[in-house]
N, C-alpha and C positions, 0 to 999 in steps of 0.2 A: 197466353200470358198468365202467369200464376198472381192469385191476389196478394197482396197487404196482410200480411197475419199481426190483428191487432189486439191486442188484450187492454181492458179497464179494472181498475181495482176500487177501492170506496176504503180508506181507512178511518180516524177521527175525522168529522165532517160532519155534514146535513145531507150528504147526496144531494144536494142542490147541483154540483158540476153535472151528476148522473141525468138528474133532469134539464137541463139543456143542452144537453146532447141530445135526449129526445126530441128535444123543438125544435132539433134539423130538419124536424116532421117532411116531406116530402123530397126536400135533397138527401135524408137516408136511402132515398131507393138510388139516387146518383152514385152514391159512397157501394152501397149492395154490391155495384159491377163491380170497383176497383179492389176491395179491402174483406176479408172473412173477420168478423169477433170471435177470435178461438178463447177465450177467457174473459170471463165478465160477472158482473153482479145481476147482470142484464138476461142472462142466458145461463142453463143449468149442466155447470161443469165444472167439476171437482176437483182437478187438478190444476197444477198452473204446466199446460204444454211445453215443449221445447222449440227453439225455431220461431219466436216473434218477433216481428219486425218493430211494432211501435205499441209498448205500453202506457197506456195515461192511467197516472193515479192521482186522484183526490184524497183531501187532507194530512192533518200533519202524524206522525207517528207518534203512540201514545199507549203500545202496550210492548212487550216481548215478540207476541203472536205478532203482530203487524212491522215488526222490527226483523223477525225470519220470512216474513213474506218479502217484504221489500228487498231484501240481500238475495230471495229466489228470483224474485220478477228483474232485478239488475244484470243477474250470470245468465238470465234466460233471454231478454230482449235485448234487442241490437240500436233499441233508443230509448229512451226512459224520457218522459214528461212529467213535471210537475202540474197539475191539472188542477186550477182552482189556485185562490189566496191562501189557503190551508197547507197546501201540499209546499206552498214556495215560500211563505211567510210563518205560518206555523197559523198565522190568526186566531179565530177567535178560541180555538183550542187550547191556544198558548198561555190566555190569559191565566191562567190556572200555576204556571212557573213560579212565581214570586211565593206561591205559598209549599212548603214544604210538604212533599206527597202526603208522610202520615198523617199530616195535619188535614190534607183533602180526603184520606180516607175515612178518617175519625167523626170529621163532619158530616158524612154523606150513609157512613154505616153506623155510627155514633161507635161505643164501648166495645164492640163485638166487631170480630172478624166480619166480613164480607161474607156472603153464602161461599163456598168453595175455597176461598183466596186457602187456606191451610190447606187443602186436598190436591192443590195445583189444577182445578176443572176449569177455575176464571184466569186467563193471562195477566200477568204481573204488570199492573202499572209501572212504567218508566218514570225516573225520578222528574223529566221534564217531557212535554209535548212540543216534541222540533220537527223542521220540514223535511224533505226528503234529503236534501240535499246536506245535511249533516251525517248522513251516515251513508249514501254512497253518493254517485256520480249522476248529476241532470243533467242529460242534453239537451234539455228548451223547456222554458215555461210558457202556461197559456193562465196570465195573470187573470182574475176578477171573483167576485163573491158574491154569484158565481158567474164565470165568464159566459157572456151572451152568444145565442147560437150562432151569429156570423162571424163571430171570433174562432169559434168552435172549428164553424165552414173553413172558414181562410186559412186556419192553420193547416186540416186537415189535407183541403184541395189540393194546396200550394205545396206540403208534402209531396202528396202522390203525383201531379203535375212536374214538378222540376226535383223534386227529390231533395229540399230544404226547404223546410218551412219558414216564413217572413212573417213576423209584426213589426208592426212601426209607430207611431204617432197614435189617438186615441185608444186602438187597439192594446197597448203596452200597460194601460192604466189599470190602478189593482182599486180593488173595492166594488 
C-alpha cells in the first residue's frame, strides 16, 4: 500500500499550526505508517514535489512570494487545507487591511525604502493579507489559533481512514 504524500507549508502566521502538529507527539509514529511529509517547513526540501496528495497551509497570504507558492502547492496537490485561523480567516495578519500598505511600510521602515524592497531580494507586500481561499480553491479547513492536536488527529485519521475528513460540533470552532 503506497502512503499519503503530504506536504505543509507556513506562510504569514506564528507557526503555531506547525507546532501542534508536533504535539501529535506519539500518534506521529501512527500517521509515520499511513502518510510520507514530502514537503514541509519541518523537513529539508527545496522544492515543492509533484504528486501530493494533501497539502495543509498555515496562514494568511501576504507577500507575491507566498501568492506563487500557493498557485504551485494548489496545481500540485490533489487537496489543499486551510490550516489554522490564518490560512481560513486571514486573522491576526489581516489586521493590518484597514491601513493602506505604504502607509505600513512607512511606519515600520519609516522615509527609506525597505532593505532590498528596490532590488526585488524582499517579496512585495500584497496590498492586503487574505486567506487562502481568495485566491485559489480550499477543500477543507481545520479552523483554530491554533487548531489543537486532536483536531489535527481527527481530521487527519478520518482522512486516511474513510478518505474524507469530518468536523463537527466543538471541533469546527475558530480561535
Amino acid at each position: 500500500m503506497s502512503k499519503v504524500r503530504v506536504a505543509t507549508m507556513w506562510f504569514s502566521g506564528c507557526s503555531g499550526c506547525h507546532m501542534s502538529f508536533l504535539d501529535l507527539d506519539e500518534r506521529l509514529l501512527e500517521l509515520k505508517e499511513a502518510l510520507e511529509i514530502v514537503y514541509s517547513p519541518l523537513v529539508d526540501i527545496k522544492e515543492i514535489p509533484e504528486g501530493i496528495d494533501v497539502a495543509l497551509i498555515e496562514g494568511s497570504v501576504n507577500t507575491t512570494e507566498q501568492l506563487e507558492l500557493l498557485r504551485e502547492m494548489r496545481r500540485k496537490c490533489k487537496i489543499l487545507v486551510a490550516f489554522g485561523d490564518c490560512a481560513t480567516t486571514g486573522n491576526i495578519p489581516s489586521m493590518r487591511n484597514p491601513i493602506p500598505r505604504d502607509e505600513v511600510l512607512r511606519e515600520v521602515y519609516g522615509d527609506g525604502n525597505p532593505p532590498g524592497m528596490e532590488e526585488g531580494e524582499v517579496p512585495a507586500l500584497l496590498p492586503q493579507a487574505l486567506p487562502l481561499h481568495a485566491y485559489v480553491r480550499v477543500d477543507y479547513y481545520i479552523p483554530g489559533c491554533p487548531p489543537d492536536s486532536d483536531r489535527i488527529w481527527k481530521f487527519l485519521s478520518t482522512l486516511l481512514k474513510e478518505g474524507k475528513p469530518r468536523l463537527e460540533g466543538e471541533e469546527i470552532r475558530f480561535g
